[in-house]
N, C-alpha and C positions, 0 to 999 in steps of 0.2 A: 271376289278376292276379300281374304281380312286380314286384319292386323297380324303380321307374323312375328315381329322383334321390337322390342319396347324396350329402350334405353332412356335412363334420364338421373342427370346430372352422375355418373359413370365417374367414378376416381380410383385410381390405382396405383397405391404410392409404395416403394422399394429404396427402402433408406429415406436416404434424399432425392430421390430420385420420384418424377411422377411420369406413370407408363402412359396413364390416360389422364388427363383434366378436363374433367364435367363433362363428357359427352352425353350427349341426348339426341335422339334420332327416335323415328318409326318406319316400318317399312314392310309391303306387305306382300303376301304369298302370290307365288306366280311366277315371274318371270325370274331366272340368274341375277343375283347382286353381287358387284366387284366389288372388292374390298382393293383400297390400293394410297400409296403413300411410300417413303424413301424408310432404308430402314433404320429401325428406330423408333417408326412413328408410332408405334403401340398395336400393330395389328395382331401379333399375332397374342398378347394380352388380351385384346379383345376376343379371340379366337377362344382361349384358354377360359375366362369369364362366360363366355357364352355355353359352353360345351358344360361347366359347372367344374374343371378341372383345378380350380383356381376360384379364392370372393372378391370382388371388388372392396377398396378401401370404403367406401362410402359410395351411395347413390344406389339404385335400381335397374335390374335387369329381368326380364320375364318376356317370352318364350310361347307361343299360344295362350297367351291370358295363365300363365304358371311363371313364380318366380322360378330361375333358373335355379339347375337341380333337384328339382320338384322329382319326386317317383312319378307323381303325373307325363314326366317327360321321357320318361325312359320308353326306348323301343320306337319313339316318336322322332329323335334326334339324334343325329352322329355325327362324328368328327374324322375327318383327317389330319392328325396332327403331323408337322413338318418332319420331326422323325419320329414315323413309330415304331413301336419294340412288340417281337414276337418270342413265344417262348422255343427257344432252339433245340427243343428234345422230341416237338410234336411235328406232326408234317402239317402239310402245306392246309389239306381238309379237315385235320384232327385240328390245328388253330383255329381255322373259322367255323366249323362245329359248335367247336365249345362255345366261343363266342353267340351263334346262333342258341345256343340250350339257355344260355343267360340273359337271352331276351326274352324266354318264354316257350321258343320252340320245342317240339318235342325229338327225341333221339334220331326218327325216321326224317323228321321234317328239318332238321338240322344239318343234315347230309344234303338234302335234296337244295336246302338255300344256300349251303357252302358250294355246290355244284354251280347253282344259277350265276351266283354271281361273279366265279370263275370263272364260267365261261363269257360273260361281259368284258368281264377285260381280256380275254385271248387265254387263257392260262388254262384249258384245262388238260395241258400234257405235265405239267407240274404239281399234281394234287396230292401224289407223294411223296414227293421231296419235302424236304426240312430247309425252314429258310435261310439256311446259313450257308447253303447250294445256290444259291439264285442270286441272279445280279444285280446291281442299284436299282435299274429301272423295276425289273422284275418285282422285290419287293414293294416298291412305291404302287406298282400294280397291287399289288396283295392290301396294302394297306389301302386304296380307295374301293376294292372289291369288299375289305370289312366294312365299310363306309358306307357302303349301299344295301346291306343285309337288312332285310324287313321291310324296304321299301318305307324309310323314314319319311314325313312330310319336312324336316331341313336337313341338309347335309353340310356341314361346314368342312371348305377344300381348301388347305395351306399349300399354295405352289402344286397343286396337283401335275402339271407336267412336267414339271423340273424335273431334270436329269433324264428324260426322258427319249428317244428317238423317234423321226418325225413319225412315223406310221401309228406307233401307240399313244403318242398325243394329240395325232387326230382321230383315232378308235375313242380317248377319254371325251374329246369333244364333242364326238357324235353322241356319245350314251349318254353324255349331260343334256345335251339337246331334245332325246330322242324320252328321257324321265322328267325331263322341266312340265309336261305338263300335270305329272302326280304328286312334283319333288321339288323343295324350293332351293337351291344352291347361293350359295354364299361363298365365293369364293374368293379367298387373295393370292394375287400374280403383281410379279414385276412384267409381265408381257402386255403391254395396253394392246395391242393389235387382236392379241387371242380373247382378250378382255368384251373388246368393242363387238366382235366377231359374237358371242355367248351370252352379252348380257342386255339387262334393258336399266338398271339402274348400277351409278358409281356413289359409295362414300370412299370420299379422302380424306385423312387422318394424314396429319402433320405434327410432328414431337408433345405425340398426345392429345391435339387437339383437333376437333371436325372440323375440317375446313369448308368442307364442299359436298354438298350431298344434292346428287340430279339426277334426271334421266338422261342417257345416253343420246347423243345427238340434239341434248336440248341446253342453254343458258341454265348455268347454274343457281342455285340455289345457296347463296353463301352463307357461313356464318361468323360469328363476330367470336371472340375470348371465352363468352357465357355461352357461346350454341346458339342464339337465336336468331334467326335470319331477319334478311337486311330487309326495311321498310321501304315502299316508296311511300313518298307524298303524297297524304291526301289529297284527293280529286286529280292527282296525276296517272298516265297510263305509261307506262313500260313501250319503248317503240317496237314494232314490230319484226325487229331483224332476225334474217334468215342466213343460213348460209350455206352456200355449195362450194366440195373442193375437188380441184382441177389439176390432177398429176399428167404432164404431157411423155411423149416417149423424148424428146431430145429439149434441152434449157432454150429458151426463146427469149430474147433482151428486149423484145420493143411489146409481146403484148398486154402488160400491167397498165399502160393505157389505154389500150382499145379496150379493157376489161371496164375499167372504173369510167368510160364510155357510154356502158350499156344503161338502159334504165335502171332506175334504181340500184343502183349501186353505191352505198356508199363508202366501202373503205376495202382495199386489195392488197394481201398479202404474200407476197412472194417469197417462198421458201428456195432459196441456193437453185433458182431460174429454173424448173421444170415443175415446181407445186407451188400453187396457188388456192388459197383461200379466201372467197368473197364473199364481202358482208353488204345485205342488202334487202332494201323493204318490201317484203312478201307482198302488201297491200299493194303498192304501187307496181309492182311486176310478177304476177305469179308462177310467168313461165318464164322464166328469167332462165334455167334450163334449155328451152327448146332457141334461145337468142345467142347462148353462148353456141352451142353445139352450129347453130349457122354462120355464125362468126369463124370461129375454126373451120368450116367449110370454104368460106369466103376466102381466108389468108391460107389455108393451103397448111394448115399445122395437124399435126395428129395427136391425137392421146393416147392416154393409156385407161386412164380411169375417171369420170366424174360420178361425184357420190353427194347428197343431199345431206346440209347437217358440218358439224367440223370433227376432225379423227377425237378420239378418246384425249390423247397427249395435247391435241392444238387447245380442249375445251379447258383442261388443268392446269397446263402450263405456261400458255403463250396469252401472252398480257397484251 
């Protein structure tokens, strides 16, 4: 892996108004990055910054070792923007064509990648229609099919399945999965579940500022007002807490103690009596897994699901 996105001290000011204040982040090719935060928080600024749509007030942004908007980056990088605009006189092939010719392709080869990637999203009974024929969702297909033309190394996705129906927003989920290994996605969703599901790292942006940048399923990485993450103490170590959550099929009132029972455990959160989240020392019990599932054996309870690690929403938002 290397360096893919290089932010540092990031400002984007609108009147009075600041979209971003000082972010700085690094983050590298590979795996899906969620972009995520309430709105407002500047994502999609940062979206529009990154893509070259838009300059930052002040600070640095650069893009494979290229300031952003570099001709270096063209063909290499593309955007979904939350709404894109197509020209309503051309059809559906004669749009992304042309788009494919302005990356470089040639007339023959421009067909043949307006095809491909139509048919990735399901579309290719509509190649000529004119998009002022086609439905919400439809277009929003059309717009992340321009998005994946040339098989760019980033693709930045704004709400990619909004408005979408479930069939085609689990078709976008497969093909982001199915390109993550040649393709690094950068995505923002208000869907943490679709989130957790796609990716391997979260930044969280908050009324412009990084809040939180981790890996998924892991203790965040926070930051302070200036971006810089939190120190521990010299010669001190970080405890080892782990955590596995436990959604049953019916709410159970008495096992939050036989939970905080088990070895190492030390702290049990029960969400409205059927999820549970527990927090507890790897070192001191590593199969802490295989003691819960004989526990629920023992008392005769069922589940639904246990999953290693805490949801996406429990790591952001639950204090």
């Amino acid at each position: 892996m290397s360096v893919l996105i290089e932010c540092h001290g990031l400002t984007k000011v609108y009147g009075n108004s600041k979209a971003l204040d000082n972010v700085s982040f690094e983050v590298q090719s590979g795996q899906p990055i969620a972009l995520v935060g309430p709105n407002g928080a500047g994502k999609s600024t940062l979206f529009s910054i990154l893509a070259g749509y838009t300059p930052a007030t002040s600070g640095e942004a650069k893009i494979l070792g290229h300031n952003v908007g570099s001709p270096e980056l063209i063909g290499r990088i593309s955007a979904l923007p939350q709404d894109a605009l197509f020209d309503p006189n051309l059809t559906i092939s004669q749009q992304l064509s042309f788009l494919a010719r302005l990356q470089g392709f040639s007339r023959r080869e421009s067909i043949i990648e307006a095809s491909r990637v139509l048919e990735l999203m399901l579309l290719s009974n509509v190649t000529k229609d004119k998009i002022g024929a086609l439905s919400h969702g439809m277009k929003k297909r059309v717009a992340i099919a321009q998005a994946l033309m040339g098989q760019p190394e980033l693709v930045l996705l704004d709400e990619p399945t909004a408005g979408l129906d479930p069939a085609n927003a689990r078709n976008i989920r497969q093909q982001v999965m199915a390109l993550a290994g040649e393709t690094t996605f950068l995505i923002s969703s208000h869907n943490l579940e679709e989130l957790e599901r796609l990716c391997g790292e979260v930044l969280y942006l908050e009324q412009g500022e990084l809040k939180a940048q981790q890996l998924i399923g892991q203790q965040a990485t926070q930051h302070s007002n200036h971006n810089t993450p939190t120190q521990a103490k010299e010669g001190t170590h970080p405890p080892a807490i782990s955590y596995l959550s436990l959604r049953l099929t019916t709410k159970n009132s008495v096992l939050d103690a036989k939970l905080k029972a088990l070895k190492g455990v030390s702290a049990v959160d029960c969400q409205q009596g059927d999820e549970f989240v527990i927090a507890y020392d790897y070192q001191q019990n590593p199969i802490l897994d295989q003691h819960l599932l004989l526990l629920l054996a023992e008392s005769q309870i069922s589940y639904r699901q246990i999953t290693h690690g805490q949801s996406l929403e429990d790591q952001l938002f639950r204090k």
